[in-house]
C-alpha positions as CSV (number, residue, x, y, z in Angstrom):
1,X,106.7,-146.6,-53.8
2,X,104.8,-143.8,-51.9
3,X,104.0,-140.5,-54.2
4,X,104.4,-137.3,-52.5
5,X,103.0,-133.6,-53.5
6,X,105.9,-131.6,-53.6
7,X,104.8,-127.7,-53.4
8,X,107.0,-124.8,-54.4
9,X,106.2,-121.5,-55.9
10,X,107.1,-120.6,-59.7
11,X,110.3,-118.7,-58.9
12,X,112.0,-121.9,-57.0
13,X,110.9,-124.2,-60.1
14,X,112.1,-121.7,-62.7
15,X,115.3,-122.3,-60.9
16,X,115.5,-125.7,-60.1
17,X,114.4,-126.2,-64.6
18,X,117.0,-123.4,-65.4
19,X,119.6,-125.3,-63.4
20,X,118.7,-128.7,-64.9
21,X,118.7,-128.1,-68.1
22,X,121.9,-125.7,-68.0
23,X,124.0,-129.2,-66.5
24,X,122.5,-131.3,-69.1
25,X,123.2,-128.9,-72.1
26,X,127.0,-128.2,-70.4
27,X,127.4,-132.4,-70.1
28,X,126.3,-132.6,-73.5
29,X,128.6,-130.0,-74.7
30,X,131.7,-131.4,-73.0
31,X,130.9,-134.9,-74.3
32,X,130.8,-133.6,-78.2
33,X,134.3,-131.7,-77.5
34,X,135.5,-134.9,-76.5
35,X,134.2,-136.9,-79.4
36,X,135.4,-133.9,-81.6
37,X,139.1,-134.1,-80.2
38,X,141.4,-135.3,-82.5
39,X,143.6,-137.0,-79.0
40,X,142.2,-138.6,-75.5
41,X,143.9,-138.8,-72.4
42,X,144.7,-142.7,-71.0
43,X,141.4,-141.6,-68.6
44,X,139.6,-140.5,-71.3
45,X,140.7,-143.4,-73.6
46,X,139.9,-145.9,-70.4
47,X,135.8,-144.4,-70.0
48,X,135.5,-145.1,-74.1
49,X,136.5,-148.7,-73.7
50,X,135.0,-149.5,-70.2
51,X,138.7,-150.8,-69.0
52,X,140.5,-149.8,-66.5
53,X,143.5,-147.3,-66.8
54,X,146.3,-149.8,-65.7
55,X,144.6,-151.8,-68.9
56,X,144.8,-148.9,-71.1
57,X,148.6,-148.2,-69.8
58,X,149.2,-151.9,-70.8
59,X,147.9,-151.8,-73.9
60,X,150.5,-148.8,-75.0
61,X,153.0,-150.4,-73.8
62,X,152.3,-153.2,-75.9
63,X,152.2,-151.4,-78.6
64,X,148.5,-151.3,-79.2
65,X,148.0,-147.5,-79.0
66,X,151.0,-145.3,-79.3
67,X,151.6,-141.7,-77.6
68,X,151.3,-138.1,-79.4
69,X,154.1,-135.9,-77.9
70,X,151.7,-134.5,-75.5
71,X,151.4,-137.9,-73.9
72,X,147.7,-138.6,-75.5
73,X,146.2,-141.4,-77.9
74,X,144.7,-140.4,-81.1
75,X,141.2,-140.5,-81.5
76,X,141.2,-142.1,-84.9
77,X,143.4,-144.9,-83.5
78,X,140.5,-145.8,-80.5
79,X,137.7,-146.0,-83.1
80,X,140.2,-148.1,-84.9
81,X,140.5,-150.5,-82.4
82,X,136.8,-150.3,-81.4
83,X,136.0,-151.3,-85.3
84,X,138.3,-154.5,-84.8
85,X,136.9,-155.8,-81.4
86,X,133.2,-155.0,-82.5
């Protein structure tokens, strides 16, 4: 791979850093509320189990994971299910 010298002045770096680090810290932030939440979508519940949502569909109507009123699964009943397959 070819190395190139890249050459920008202090202002544009502080920038590009402050911008970086600002989208990691928010990623971060967004994937503790989502650990913290005491109910996940079907989408959510699908990226925690690496299956698709049709799967994750299935699998409530199977019986495997039920609803709360709001139409989520419970946290508590993914880890669970993750503690079973593991």
């Amino acid at each position: 791979m070819e190395k190139q010298v890249i050459l920008i002045d202090s202002t544009e770096l502080k920038d590009v850093i402050q911008y970086v680090v600002k989208k990691a810290v928010s990623e971060q932030f967004h994937e503790e509320q989502n650990r913290m939440s005491p109910t996940v979508t079907i989408a959510e519940t699908a990226k925690i189990l690496r299956r698709a949502h049709l799967t994750v569909k299935k699998m409530v109507q199977s019986g495997i994971f039920s609803l709360t009123p709001d139409g989520k699964i419970r946290r508590s009943d993914v880890d669970k299910y993750l503690g079973k397959i593991q």
